[in-house]
VOBA-1610 file (N, C-alpha, C; in pm, whole numbers, padded with zeros to 5 digits, always signed):
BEGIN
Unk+00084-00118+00000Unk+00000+00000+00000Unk+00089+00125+00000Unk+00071+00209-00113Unk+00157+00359-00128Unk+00128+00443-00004Unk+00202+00519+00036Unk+00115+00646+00165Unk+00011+00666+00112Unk-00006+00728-00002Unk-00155+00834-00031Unk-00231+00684+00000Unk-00249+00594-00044Unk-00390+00508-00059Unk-00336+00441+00113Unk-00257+00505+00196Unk-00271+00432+00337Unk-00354+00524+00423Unk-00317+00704+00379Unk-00386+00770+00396Unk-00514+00798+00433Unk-00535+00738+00277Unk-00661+00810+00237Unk-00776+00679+00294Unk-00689+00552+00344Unk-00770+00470+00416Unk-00796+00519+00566Unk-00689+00567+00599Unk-00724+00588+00765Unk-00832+00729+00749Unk-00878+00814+00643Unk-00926+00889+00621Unk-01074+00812+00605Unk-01094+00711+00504Unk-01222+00619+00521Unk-01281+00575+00620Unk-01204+00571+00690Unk-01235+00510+00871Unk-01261+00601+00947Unk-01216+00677+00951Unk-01214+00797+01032Unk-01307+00922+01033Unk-01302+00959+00942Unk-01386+01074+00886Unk-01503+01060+00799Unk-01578+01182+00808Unk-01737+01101+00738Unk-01659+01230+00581Unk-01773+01160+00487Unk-01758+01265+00361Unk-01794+01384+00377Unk-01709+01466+00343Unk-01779+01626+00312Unk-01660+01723+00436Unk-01636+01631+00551Unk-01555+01689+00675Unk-01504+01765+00595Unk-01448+01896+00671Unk-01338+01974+00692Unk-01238+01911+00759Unk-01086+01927+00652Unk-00986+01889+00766Unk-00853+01959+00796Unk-00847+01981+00904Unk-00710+02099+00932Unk-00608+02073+00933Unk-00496+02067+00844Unk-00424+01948+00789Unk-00250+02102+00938Unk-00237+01998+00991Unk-00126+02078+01084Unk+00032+02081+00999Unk+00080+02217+00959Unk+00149+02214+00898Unk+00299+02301+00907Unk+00359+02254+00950Unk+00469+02302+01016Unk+00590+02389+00911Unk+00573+02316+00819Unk+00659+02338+00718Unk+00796+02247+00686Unk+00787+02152+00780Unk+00908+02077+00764Unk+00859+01972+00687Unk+00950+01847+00662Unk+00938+01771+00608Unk+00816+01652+00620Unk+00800+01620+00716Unk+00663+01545+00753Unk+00534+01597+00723Unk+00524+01714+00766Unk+00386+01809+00762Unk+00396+01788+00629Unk+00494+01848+00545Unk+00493+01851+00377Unk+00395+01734+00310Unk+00482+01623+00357Unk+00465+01496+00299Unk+00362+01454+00318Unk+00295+01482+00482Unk+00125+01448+00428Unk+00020+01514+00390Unk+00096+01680+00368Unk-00002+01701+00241Unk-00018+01710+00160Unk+00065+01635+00102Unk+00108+01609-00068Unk+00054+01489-00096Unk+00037+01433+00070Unk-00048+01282-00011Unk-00187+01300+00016Unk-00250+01394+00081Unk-00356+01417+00064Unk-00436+01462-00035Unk-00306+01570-00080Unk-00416+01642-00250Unk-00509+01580-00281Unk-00425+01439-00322Unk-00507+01372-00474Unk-00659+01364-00424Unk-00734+01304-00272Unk-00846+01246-00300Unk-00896+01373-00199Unk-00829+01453-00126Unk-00855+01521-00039Unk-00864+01715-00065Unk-00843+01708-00155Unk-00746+01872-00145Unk-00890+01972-00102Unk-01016+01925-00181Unk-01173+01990-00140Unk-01158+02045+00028Unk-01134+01915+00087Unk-01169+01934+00200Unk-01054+02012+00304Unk-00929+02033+00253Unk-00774+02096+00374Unk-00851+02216+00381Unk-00784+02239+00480Unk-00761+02395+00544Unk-00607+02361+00601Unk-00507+02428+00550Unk-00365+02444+00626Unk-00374+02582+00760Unk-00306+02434+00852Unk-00313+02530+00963Unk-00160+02531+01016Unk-00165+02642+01071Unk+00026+02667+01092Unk+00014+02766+01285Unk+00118+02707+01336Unk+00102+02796+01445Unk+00238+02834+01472Unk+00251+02962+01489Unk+00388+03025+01503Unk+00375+03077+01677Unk+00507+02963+01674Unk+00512+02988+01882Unk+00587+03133+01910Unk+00669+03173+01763Unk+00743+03268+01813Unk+00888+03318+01919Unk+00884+03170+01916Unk+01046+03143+02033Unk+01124+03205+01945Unk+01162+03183+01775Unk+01248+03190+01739Unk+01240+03294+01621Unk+01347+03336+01607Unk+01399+03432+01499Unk+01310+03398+01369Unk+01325+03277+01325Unk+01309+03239+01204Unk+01171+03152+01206Unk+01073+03226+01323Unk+00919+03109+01274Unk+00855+03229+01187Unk+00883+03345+01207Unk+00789+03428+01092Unk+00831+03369+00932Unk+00909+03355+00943Unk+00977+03314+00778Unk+00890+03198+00761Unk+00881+03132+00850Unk+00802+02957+00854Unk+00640+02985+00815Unk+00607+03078+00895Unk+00462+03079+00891Unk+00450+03151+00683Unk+00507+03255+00696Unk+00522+03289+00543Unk+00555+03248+00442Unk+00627+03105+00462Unk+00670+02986+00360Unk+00512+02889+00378Unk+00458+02847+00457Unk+00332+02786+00469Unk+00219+02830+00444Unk+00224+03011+00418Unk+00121+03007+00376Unk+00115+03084+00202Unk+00250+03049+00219Unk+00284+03052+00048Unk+00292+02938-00008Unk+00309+02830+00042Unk+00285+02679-00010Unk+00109+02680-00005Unk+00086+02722+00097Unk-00139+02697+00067Unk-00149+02783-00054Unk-00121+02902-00074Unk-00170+03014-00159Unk-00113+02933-00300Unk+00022+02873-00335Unk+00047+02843-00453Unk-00085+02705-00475Unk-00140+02631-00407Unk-00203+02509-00400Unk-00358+02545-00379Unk-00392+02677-00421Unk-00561+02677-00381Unk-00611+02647-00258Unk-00537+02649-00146Unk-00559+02573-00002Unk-00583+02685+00058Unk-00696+02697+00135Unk-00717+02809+00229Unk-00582+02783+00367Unk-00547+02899+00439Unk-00481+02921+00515Unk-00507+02937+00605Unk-00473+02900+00750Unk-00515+02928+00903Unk-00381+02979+00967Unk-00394+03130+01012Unk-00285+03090+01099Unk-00268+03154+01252Unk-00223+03076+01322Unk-00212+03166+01482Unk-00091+03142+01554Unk-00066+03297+01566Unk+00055+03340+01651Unk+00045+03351+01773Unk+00126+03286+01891Unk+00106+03297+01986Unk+00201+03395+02065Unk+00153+03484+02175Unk+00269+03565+02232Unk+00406+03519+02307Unk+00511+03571+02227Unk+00642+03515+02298Unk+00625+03596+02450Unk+00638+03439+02497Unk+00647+03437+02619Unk+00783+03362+02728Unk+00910+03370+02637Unk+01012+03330+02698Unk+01045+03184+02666Unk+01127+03104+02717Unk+01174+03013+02727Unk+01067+02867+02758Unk+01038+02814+02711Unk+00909+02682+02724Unk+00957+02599+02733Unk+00890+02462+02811Unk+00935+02308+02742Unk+00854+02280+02611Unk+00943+02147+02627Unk+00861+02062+02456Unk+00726+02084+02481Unk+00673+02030+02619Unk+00560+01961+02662Unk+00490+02081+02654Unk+00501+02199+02716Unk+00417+02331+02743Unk+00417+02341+02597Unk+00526+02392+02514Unk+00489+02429+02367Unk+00386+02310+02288Unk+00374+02197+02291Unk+00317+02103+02227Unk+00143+02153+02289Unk+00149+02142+02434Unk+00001+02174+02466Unk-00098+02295+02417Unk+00063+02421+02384Unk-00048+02539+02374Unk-00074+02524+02172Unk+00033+02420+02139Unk+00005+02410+01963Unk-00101+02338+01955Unk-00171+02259+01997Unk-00299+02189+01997Unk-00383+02267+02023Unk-00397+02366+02177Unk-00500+02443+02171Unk-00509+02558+02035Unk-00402+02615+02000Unk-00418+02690+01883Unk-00528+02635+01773Unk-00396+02488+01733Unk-00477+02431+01592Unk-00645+02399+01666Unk-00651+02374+01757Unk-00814+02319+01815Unk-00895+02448+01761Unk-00839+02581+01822Unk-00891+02692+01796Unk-00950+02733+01669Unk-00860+02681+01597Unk-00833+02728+01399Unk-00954+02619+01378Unk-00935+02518+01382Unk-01011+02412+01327Unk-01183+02468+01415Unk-01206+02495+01507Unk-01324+02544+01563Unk-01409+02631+01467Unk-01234+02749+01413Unk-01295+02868+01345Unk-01363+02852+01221Unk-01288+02750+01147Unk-01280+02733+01024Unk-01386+02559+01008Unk-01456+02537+01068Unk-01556+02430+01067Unk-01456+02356+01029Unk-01393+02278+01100Unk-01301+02139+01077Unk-01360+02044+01163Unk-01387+01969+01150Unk-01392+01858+01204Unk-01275+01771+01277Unk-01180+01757+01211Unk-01057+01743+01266Unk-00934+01828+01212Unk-00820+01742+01296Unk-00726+01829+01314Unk-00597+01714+01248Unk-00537+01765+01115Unk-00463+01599+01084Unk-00325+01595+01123Unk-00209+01563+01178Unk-00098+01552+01190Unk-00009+01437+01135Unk+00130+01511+01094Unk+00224+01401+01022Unk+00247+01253+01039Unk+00230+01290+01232Unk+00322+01155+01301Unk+00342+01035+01214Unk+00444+00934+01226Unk+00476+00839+01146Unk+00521+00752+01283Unk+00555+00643+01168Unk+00562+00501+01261Unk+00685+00553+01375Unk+00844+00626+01268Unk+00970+00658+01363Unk+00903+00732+01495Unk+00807+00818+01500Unk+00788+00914+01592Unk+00696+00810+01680Unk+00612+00722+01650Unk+00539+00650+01754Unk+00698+00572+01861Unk+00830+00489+01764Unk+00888+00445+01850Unk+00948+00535+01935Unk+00989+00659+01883Unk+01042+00721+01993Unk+00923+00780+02090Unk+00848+00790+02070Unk+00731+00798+02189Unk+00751+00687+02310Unk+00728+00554+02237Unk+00695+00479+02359Unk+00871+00486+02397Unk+00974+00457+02308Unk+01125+00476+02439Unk+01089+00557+02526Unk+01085+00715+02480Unk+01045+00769+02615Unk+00969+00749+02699Unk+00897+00696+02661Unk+00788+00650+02856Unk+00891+00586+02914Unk+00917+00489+02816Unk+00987+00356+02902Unk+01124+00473+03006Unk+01187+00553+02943Unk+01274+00635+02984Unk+01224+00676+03136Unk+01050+00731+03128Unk+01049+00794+03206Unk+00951+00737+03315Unk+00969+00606+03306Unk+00901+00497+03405Unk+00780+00473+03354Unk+00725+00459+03257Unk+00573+00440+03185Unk+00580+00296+03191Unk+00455+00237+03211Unk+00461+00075+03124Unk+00321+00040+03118Unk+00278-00065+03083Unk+00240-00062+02999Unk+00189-00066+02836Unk+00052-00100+02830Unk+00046-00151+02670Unk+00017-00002+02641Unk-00027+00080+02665Unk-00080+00245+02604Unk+00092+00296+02589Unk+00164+00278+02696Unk+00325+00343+02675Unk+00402+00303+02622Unk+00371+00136+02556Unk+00422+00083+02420Unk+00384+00071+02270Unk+00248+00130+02260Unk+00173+00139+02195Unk+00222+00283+02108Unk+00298+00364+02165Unk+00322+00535+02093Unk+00184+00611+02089Unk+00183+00687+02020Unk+00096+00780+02023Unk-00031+00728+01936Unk-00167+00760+01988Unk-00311+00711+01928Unk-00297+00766+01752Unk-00390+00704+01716Unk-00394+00702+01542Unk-00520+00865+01591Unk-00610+00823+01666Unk-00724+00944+01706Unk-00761+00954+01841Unk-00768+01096+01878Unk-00817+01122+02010Unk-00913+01247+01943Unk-00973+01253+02107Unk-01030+01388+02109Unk-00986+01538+02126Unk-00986+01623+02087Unk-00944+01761+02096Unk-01042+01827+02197Unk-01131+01841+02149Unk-01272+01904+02223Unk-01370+01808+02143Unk-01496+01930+02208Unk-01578+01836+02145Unk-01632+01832+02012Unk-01650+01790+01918Unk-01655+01789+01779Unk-01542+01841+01721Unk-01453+01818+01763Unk-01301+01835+01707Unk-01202+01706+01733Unk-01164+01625+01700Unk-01066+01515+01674Unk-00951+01538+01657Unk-00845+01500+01714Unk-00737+01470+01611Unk-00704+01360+01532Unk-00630+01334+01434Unk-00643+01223+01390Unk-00507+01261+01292Unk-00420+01117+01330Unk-00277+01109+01262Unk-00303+00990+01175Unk-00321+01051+01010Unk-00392+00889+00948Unk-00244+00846+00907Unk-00098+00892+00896Unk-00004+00783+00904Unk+00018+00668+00961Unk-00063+00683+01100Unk-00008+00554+01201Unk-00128+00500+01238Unk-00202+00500+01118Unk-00309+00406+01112Unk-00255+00259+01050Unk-00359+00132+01141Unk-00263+00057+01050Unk-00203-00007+01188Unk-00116-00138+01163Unk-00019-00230+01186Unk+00086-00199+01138Unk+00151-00148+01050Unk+00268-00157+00998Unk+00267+00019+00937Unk+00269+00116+01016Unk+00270+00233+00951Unk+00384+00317+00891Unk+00366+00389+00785Unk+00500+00425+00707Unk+00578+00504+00799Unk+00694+00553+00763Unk+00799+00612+00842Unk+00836+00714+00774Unk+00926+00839+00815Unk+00982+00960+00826Unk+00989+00945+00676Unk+01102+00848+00620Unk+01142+00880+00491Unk+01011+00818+00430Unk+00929+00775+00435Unk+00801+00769+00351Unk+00738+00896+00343Unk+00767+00997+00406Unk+00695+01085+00411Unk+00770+01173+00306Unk+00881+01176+00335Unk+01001+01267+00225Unk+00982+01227+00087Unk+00999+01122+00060Unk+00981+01022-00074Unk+00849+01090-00116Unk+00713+01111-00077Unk+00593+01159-00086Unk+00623+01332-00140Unk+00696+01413-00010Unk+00720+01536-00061Unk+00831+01524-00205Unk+00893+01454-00200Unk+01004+01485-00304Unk+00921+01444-00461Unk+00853+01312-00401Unk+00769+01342-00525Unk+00669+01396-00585Unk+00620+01499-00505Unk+00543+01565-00563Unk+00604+01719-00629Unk+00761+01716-00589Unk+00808+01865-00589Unk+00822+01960-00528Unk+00766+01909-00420Unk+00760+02044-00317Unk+00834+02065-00202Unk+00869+02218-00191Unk+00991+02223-00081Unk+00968+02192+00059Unk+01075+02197+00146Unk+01026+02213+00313Unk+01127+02281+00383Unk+01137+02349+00484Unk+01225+02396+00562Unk+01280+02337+00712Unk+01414+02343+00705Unk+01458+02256+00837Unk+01426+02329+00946Unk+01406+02288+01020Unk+01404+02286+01212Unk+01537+02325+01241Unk+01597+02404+01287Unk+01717+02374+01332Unk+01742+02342+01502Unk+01633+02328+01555Unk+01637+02275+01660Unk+01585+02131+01676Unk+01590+02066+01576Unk+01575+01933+01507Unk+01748+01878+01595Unk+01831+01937+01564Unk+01997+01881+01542Unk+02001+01900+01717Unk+01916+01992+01786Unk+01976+01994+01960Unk+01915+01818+02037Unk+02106+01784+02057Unk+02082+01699+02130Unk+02036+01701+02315Unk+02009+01830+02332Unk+02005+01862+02478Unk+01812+01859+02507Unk+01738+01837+02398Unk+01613+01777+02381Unk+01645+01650+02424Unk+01583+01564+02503Unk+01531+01398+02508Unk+01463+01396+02379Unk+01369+01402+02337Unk+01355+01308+02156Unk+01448+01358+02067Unk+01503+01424+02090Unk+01615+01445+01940Unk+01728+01335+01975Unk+01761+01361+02134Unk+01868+01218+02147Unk+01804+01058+02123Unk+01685+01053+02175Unk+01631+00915+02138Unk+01645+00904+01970Unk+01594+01020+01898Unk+01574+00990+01767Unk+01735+00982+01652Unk+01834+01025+01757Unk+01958+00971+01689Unk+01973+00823+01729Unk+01961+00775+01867Unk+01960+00678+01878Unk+01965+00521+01774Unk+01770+00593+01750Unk+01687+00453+01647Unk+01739+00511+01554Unk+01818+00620+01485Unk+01846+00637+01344Unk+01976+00494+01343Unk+02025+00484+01423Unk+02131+00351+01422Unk+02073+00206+01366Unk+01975+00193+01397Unk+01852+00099+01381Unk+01936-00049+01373Unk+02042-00046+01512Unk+02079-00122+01566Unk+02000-00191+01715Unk+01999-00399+01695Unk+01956-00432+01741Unk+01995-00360+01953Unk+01899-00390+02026Unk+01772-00451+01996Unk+01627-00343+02006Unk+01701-00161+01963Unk+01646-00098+01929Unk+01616-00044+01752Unk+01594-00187+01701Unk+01639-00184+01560Unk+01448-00180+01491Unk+01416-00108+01420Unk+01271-00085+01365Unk+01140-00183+01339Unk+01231-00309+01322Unk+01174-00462+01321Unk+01139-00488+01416Unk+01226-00526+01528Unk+01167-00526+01673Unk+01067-00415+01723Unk+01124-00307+01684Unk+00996-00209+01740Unk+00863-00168+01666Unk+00876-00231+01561Unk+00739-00295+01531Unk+00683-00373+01569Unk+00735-00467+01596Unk+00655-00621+01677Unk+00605-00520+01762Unk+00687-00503+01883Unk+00646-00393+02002Unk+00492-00393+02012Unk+00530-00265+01901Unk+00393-00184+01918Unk+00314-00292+01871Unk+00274-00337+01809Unk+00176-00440+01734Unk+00130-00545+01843Unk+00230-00575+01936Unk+00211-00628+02040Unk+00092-00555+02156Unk+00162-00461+02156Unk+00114-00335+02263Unk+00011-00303+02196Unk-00058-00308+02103Unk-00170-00229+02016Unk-00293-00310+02037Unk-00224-00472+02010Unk-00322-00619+02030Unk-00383-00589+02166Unk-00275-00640+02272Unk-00299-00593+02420Unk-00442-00521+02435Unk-00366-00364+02402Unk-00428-00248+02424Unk-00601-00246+02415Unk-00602-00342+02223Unk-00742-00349+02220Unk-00822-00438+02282Unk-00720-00555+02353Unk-00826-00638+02411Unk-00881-00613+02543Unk-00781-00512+02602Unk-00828-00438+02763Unk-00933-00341+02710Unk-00926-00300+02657Unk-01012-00213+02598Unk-01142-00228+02566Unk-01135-00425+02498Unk-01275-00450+02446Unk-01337-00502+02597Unk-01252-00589+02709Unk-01339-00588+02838Unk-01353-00520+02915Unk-01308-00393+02914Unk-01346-00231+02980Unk-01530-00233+02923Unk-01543-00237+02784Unk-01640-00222+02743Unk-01729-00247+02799Unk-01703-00427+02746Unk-01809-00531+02791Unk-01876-00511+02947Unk-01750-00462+03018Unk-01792-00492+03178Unk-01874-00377+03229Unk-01837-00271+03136Unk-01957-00130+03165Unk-02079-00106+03146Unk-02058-00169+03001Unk-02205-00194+02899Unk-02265-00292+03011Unk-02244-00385+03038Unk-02337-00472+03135Unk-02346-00421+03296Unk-02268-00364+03322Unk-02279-00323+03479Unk-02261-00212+03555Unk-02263-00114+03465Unk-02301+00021+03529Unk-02401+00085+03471Unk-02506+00118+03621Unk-02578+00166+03618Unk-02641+00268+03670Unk-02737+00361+03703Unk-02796+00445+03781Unk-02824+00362+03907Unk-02839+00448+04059Unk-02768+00370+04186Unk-02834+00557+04257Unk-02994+00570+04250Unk-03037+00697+04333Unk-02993+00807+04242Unk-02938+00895+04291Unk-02916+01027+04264Unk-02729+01007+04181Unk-02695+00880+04213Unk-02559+00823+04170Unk-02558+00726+04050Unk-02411+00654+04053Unk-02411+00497+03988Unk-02355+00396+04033Unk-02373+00282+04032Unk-02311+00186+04083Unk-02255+00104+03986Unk-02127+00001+04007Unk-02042-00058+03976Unk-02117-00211+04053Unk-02174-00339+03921Unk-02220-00428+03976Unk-02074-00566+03903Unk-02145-00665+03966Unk-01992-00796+03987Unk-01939-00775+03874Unk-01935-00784+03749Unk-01874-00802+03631Unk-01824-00670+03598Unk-01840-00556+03612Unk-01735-00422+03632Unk-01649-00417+03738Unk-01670-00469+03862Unk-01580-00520+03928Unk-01452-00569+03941Unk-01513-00694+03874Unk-01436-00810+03854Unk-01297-00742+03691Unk-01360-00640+03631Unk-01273-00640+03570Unk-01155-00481+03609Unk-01268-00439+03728Unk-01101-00335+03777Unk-01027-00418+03861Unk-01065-00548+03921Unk-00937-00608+04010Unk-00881-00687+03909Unk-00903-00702+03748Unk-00843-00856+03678Unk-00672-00780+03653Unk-00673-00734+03517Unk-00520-00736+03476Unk-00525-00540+03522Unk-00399-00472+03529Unk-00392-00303+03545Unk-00448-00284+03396Unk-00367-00356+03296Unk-00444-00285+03213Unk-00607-00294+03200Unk-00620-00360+03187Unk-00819-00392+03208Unk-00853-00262+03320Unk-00816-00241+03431Unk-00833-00169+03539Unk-00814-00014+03439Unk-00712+00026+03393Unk-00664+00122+03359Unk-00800+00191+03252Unk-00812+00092+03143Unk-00906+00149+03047Unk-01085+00131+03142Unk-01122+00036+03198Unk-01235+00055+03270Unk-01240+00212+03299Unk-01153+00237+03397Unk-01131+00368+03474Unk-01155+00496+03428Unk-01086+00454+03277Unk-01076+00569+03151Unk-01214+00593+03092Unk-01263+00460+03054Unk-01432+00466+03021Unk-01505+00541+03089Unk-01516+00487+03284Unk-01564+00527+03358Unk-01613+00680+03374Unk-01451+00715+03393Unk-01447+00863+03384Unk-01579+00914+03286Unk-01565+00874+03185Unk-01643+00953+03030Unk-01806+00929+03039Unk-01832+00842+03103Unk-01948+00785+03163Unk-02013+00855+03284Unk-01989+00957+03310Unk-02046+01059+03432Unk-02062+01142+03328Unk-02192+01218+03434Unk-02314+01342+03377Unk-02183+01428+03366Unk-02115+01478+03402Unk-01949+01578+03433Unk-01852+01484+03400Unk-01815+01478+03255Unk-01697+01367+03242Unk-01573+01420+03343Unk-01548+01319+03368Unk-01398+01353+03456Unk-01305+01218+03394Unk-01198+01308+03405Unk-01052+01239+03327Unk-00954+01175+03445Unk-01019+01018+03505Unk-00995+00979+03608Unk-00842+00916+03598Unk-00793+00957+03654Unk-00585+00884+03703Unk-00572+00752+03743Unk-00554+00659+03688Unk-00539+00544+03717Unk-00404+00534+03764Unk-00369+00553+03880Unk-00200+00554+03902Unk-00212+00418+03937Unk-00056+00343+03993Unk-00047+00216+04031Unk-00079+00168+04184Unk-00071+00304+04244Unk-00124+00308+04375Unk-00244+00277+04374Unk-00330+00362+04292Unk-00488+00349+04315Unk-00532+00217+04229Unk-00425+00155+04157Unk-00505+00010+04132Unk-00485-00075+04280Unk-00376-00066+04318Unk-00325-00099+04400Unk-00440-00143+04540Unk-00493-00002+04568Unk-00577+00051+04679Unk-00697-00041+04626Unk-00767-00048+04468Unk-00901-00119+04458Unk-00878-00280+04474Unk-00786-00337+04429Unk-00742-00467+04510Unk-00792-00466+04610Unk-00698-00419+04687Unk-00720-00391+04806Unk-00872-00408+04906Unk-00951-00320+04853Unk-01057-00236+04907Unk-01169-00378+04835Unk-01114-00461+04700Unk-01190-00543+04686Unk-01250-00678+04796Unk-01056-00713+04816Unk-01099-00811+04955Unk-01165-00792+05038Unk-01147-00620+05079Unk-01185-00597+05224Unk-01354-00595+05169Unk-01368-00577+05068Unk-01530-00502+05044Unk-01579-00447+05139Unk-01512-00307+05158Unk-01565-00181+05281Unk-01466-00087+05241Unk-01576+00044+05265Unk-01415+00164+05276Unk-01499+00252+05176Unk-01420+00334+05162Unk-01427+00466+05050Unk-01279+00489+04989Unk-01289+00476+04878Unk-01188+00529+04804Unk-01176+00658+04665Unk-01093+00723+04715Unk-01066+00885+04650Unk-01003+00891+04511Unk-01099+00825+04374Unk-00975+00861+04280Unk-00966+00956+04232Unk-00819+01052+04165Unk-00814+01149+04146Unk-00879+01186+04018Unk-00854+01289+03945Unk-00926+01287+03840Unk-00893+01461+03805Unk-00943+01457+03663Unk-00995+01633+03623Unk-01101+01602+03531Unk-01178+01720+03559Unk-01156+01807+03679Unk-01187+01827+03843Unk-01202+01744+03847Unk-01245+01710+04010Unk-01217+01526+03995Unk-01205+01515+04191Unk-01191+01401+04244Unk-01308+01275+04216Unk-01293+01176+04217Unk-01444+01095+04224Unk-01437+00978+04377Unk-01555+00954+04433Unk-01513+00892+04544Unk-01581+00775+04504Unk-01585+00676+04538Unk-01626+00516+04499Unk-01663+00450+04654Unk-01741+00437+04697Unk-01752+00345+04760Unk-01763+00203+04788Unk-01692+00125+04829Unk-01636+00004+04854Unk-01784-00101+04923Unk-01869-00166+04852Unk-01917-00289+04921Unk-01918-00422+04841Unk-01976-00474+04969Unk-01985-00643+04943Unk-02029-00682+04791Unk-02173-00648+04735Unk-02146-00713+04620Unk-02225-00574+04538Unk-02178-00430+04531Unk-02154-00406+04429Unk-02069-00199+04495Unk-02018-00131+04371Unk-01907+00004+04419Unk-02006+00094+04355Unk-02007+00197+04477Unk-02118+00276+04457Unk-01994+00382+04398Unk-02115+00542+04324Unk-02057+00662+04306Unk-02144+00759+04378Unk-02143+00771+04466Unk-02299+00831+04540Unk-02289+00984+04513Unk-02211+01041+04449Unk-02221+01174+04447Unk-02220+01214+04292Unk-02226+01097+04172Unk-02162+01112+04048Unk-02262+01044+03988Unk-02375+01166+03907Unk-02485+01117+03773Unk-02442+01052+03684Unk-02486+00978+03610Unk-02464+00933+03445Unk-02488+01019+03344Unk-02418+00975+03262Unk-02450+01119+03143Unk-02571+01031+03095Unk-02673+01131+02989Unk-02790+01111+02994Unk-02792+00957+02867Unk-02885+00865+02892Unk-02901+00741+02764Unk-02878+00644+02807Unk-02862+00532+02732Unk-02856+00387+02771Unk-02766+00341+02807Unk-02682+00254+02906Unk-02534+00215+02927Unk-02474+00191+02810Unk-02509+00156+02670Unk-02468+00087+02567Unk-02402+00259+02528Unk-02483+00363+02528Unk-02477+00489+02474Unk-02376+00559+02541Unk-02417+00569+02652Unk-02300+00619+02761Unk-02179+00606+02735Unk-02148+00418+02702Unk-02028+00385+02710Unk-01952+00434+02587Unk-02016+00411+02454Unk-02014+00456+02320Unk-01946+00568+02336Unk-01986+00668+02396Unk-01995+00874+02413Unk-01818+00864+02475Unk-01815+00732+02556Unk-01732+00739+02621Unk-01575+00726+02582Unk-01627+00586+02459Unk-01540+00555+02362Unk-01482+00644+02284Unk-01576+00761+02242Unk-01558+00816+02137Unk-01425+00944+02195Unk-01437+00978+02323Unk-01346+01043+02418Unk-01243+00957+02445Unk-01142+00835+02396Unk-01052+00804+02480Unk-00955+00805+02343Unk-00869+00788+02376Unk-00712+00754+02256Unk-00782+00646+02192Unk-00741+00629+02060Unk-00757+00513+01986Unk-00664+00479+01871Unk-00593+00352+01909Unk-00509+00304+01785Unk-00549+00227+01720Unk-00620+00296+01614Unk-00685+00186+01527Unk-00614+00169+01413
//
């Protein structure tokens, strides 16, 4: 399968006909490359969106090369500058570039929001967890193919859709053949970043951080991922329910936050999305830890954390109350669905 027709599949799956899509475009080489493979079946629907953080000397030049690449291509243009505000991490700059593009794509009726990522950037994702104590099938898994942005806004990276998704130089090969330029990063080359050193690393693509293996990996981690995932479902769809002014947690939702962490982990995640006030509940290892726990004893109250607010669970014999926490409105089947549609997904 070429990129464009891998594309334009994770685009079939993903997106309904007619969407708007806010294709995130940096100007470097990746951004390039997937929108050069979008043209062919897509070009109706882009909006290029560009966000200039302004750290550096040379992002005005960037934003004015991107939106001279839309203007030569009939592509409408989005763009937002954010105020230099000094010195950032990766992590702070990455959060406020999502809220931007979220913003643009809001303005400009997008439906989603598309990004380059490729298979190289999922492995250096999951090294770093592993770097930074992650584990786990979600922290071997790299980054979701789609999440949520807000609401009626998506993101969605249709490169790393897929089992076997293309890589960096698939993306170049794409720009080069279509002709079109890109501009370097020069903070691409600082090894005093953690992913620029990981990503010299796998450029060695010596065992037993060699691209083969870290494909299995993820493919491994992806399998996993979906099967905790599919008995998170099952155990919600059948056993949570309204419980008074609350909800309750009956044996078979239970049974699947004490089975494996991961099972525990995505339940939790569902859970969260499944209150009248979604809350984005923390599954740390402590608090699986604590529902073990609190299972034997069947008694107690337990505090999980969450945003935006805490949720408390109460602990009995044969079923875990939420006595302070509505259901969002519809059928458990619906609920859970609403719920689905809010979590990471590597499809």
């Amino acid at each position: 399968m070429s990129l464009i027709e891998h594309v334009d599949a994770a685009l079939a799956l993903a997106t309904l006909p007619g969407e708007r899509l806010m294709v995130a475009v940096s100007g470097g080489s990746d951004s390039i490359g997937l929108l050069a493979s979008l043209m062919p079946a897509a070009a109706s629907r882009l909006v290029v969106g560009h966000v200039d953080h302004a750290v550096r000397k040379a992002s005005a030049a960037g934003a004015t090369f991107v939106a001279s690449l839309a203007e030569d291509h009939d592509l409408p243009f989005a763009l937002s500058t954010l105020p230099a505000a000094g010195p950032a991490s990766e992590t702070t700059l990455r959060r406020l570039r999502w809220e931007a593009l979220t913003d643009l794509a809001r303005r400009h009726g997008c439906a989603w929001v598309l990004a380059a990522h490729h298979a190289d950037d999922a492995f250096e994702t999951a090294l770093l967890h592993l770097l930074r104590g992650h584990r786990g099938a979600r922290a071997l898994a790299g980054p979701p193919t789609a999440r949520a942005l807000a609401p009626g806004i998506g993101l969605l990276r249709p490169v790393l859709h897929g089992i076997a998704p293309p890589s960096r130089a698939d993306l170049a090969e794409a720009r080069r053949a279509a002709g079109w330029p890109h501009i370097e990063d020069s903070s691409n080359q600082d090894t005093s970043i953690p992913r620029n050193r990981v990503r010299a690393l796998l450029a060695e693509d010596r065992a037993p951080l060699d691209r083969t293996r870290l494909l299995g990996v993820r493919q491994v981690a992806r399998a996993q991922l979906q099967q905790d995932l599919s008995r998170a479902v099952a155990a919600l769809t059948a056993d949570l329910s309204i419980h008074g002014r609350g909800a309750a947690l009956g044996p078979r939702a239970i049974a699947a936050l004490c089975g494996s962490p991961g099972v525990a982990v995505e339940t939790l995640r569902l859970l969260g999305g499944c209150l009248a006030h979604p809350t984005a509940l923390i599954a740390r290892r402590t608090i699986l830890e604590r529902l073990a726990d609190g299972a034997g004893r069947s008694r107690g109250e337990l505090i999980l954390p969450g945003h935006p607010r805490e949720v408390r669970l109460a602990l009995g014999r044969d079923q875990w109350s939420l006595p302070e926490e509505g259901l969002a409105p519809g059928d458990r089947a619906a609920r859970v669905l609403a719920s689905l549609g809010r979590t990471s997904l590597h499809l």
